[in-house]
C-alpha positions as CSV (number, residue, x, y, z in Angstrom):
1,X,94.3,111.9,67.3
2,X,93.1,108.4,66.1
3,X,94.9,107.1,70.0
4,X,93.7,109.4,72.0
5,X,89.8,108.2,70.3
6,X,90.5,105.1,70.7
7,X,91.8,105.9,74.9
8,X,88.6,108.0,75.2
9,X,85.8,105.5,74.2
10,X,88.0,102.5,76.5
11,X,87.4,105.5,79.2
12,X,83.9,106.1,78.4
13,X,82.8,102.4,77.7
14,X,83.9,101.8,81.9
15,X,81.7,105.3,82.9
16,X,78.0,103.0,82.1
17,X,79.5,101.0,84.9
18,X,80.8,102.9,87.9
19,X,78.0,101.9,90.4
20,X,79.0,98.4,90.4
21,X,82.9,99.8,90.4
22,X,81.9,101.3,93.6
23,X,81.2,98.1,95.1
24,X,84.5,96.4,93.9
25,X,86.5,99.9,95.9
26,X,84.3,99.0,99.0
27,X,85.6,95.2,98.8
28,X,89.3,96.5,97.9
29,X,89.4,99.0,100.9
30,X,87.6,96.4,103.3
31,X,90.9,93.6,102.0
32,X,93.4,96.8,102.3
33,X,91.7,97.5,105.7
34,X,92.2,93.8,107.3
35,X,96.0,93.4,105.5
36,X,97.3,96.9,107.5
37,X,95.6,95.0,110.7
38,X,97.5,92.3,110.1
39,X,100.6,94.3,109.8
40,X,99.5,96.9,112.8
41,X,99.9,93.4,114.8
42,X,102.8,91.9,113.6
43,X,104.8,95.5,114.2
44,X,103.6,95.7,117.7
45,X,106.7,93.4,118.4
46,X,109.0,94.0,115.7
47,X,110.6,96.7,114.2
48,X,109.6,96.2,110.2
49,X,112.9,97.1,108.8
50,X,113.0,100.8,107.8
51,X,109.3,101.0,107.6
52,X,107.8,100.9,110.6
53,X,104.4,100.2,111.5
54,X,103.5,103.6,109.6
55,X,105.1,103.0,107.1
56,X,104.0,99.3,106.2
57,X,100.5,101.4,106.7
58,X,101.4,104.0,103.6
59,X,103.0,100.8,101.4
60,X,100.3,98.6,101.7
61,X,97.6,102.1,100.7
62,X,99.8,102.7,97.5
63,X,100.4,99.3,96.3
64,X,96.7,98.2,97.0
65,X,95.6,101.7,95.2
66,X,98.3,101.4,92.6
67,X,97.5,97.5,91.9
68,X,94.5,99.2,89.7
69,X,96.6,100.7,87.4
70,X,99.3,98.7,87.1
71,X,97.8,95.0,87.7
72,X,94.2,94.6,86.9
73,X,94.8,94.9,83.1
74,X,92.3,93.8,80.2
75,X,93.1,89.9,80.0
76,X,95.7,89.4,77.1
77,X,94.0,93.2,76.2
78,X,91.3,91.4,74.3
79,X,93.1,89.3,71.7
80,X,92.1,85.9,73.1
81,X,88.6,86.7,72.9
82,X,89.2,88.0,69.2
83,X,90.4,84.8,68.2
84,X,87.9,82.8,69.7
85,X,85.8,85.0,67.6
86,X,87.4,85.7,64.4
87,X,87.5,89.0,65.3
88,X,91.2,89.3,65.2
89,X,91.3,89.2,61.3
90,X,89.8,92.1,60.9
91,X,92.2,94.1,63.7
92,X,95.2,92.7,62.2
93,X,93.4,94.6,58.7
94,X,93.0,97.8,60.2
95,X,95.1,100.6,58.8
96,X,96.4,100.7,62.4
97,X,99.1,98.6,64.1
98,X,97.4,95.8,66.3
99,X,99.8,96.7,69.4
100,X,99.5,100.6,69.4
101,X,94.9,99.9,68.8
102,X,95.0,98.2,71.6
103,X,97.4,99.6,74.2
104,X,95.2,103.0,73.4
105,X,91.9,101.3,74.2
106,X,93.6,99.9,77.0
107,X,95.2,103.4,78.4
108,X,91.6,104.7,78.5
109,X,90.5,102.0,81.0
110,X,93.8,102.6,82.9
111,X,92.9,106.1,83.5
112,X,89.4,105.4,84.4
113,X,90.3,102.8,87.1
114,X,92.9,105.8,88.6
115,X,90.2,108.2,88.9
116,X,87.2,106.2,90.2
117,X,89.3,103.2,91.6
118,X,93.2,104.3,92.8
119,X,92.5,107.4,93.8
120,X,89.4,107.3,96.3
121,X,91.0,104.0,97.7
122,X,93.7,106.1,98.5
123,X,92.0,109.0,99.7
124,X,90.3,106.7,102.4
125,X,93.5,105.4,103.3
126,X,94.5,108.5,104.1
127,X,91.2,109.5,106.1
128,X,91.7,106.7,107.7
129,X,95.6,105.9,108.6
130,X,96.7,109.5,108.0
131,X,99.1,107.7,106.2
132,X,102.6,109.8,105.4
133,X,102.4,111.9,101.9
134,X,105.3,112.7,99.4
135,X,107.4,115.8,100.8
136,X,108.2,117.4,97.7
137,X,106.7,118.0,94.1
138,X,109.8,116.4,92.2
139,X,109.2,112.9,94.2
140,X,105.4,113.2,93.5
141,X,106.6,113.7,89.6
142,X,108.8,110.7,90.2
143,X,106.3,108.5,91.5
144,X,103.8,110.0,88.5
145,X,106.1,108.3,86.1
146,X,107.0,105.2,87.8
147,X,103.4,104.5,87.8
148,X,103.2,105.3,84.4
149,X,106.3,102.8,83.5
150,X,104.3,100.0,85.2
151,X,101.1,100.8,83.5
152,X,102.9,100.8,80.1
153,X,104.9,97.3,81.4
154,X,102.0,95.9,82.4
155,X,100.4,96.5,79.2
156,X,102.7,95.2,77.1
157,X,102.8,91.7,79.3
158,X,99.0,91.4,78.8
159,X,99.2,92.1,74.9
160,X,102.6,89.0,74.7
161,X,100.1,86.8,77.0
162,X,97.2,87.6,74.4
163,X,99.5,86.8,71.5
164,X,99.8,83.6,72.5
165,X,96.2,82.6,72.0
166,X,97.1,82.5,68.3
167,X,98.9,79.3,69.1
168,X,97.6,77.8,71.7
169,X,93.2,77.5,72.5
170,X,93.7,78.3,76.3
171,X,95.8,81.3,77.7
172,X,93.8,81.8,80.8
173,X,96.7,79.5,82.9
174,X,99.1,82.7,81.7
175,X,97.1,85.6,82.6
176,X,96.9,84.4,86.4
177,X,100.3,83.0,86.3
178,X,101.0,86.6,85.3
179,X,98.6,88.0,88.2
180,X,100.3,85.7,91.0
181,X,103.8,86.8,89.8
182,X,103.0,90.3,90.3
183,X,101.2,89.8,93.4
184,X,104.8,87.8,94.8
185,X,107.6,89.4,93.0
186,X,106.6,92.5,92.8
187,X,106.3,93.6,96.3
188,X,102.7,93.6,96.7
189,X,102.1,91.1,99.9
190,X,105.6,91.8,101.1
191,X,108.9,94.4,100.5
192,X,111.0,92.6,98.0
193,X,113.9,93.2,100.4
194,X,111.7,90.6,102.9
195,X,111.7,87.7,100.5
196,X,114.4,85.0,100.2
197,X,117.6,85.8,98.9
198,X,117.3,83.6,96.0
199,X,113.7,85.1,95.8
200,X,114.7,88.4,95.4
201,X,117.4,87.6,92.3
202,X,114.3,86.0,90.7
203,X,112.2,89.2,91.3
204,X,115.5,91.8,90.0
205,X,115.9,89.4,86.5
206,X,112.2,90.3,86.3
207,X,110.3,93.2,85.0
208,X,107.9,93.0,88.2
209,X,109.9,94.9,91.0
210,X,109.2,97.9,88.6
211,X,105.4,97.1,89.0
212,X,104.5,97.9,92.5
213,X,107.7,98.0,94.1
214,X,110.0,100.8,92.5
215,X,107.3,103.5,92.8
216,X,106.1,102.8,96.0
217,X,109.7,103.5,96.9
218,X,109.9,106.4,95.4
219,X,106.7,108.0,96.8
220,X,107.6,107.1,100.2
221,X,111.0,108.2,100.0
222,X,113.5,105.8,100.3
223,X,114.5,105.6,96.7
224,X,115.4,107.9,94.3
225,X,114.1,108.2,90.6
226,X,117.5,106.4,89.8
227,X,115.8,103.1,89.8
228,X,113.8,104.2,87.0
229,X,116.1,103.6,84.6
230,X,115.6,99.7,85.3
231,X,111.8,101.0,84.5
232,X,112.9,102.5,80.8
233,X,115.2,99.8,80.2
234,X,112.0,97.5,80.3
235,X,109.7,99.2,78.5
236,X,112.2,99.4,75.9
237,X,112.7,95.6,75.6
238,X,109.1,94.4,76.1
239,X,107.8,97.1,73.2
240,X,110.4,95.3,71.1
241,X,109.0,92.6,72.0
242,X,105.7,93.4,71.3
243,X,106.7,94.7,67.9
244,X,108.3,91.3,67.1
245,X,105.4,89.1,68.0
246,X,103.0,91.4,66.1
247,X,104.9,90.6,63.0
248,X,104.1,86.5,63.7
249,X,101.0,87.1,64.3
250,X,100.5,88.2,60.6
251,X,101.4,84.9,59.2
252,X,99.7,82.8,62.0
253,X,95.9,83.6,62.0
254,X,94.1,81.1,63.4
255,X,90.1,81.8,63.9
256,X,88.4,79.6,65.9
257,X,84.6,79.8,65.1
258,X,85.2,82.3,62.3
């Protein structure tokens, strides 16, 4: 009960500001808009793989509508600002574990950006592109929780990039190290398939295929859920992870301008 509060006020605190989020999914679909362009060129000439110029069309709608669910995460979910603040002593003397509080505020703000960001950038998409949909109700279930996987992986990057901020005064450099990772390796500018063979080892070593690029997959149809397990195998070792750091950060506290 006490997560699904916390998930429900990191919803409601985004609701005072869906006017300007209406703005941002106007900028977003405008970027989305020009990018297919680009590709609606370039496939005039070439083939795109297994694609095709429709189907570059429906992966560049998903990632750029999934990218708000499973990329623009809460910067290090808040801790860095909590230390600068001394705020962080008192999280870490809640009756609550620091990694659950905060991956429930930060669910709540996931699901608000896929209801008034993912899915009317989509929905335009399909308006305009009459881009292709999933053919069955199993590989929209298997999409549902691929998306899910990469929220929760996402997540628990942010939280390990927050943590650092206990050691170090600047963790900005890793938050948009993190952001131009995912936008590479995970398939967002291009099919992992398309980059460099030594590229693409880099990406599979990674947890960021399992971002962008195992569920848009799976919703258009060329995987199958199989690749998921990659997905749990993931969330499994970065929540030990995140359990293991949450332990240091107990016995390294260090509040700067508290």
């Amino acid at each position: 009960m006490l997560y699904y509060v916390l998930a429900a006020k990191g919803y409601a605190r985004n609701l005072q500001y869906r006017g300007a989020h209406m703005v941002h999914n106007v900028a977003s679909a405008m970027f989305g808009y020009m990018y297919a362009c680009i590709w609606i060129g370039i496939g005039e000439n070439r083939s795109l793989g297994d694609y095709g110029v429709h189907g570059m069309i429906s992966y560049i709608a998903f990632t750029q509508a999934s990218l708000w669910v499973t990329g623009f995460i809460t910067n290090g979910l808040g801790i860095p600002q909590s230390v600068r603040t001394g705020h962080i002593s008192l999280d870490l003397m809640r009756p609550v574990h620091l990694f659950t509080h905060l991956m429930s505020r930060e669910w709540g703000q996931v699901a608000y950006q896929f209801v008034y960001k993912s899915i009317p950038i989509y929905a335009l998409y399909v308006l305009i592109f009459s881009i292709q949909l999933p053919g069955s109700v199993s590989q929209i279930a298997l999409t549902v929780l691929g998306l899910t996987c990469s929220a929760y992986l996402s997540i628990c990057i942010n939280y390990l990039i927050g943590a650092t901020a206990l050691w170090t005064t600047e963790s900005n450099w890793l938050f948009w190290s993190n952001h131009a990772l995912t936008m590479l390796l995970a398939g967002f500018f291009i099919p992992v398939e398309w980059l460099p063979g030594w590229l693409q080892t880099l990406s599979w070593l990674s947890p960021y295929p399992y971002l962008l690029y195992v569920p848009t997959r799976i919703y258009l149809g060329f995987d199958s859920g199989s690749l998921l397990v990659g997905s749990f195998m993931w969330c499994g070792f970065l929540t030990a992870a995140c359990l293991s750091i949450s332990l240091l950060l107990r016995r390294k506290v260090e509040v700067q301008g508290g």
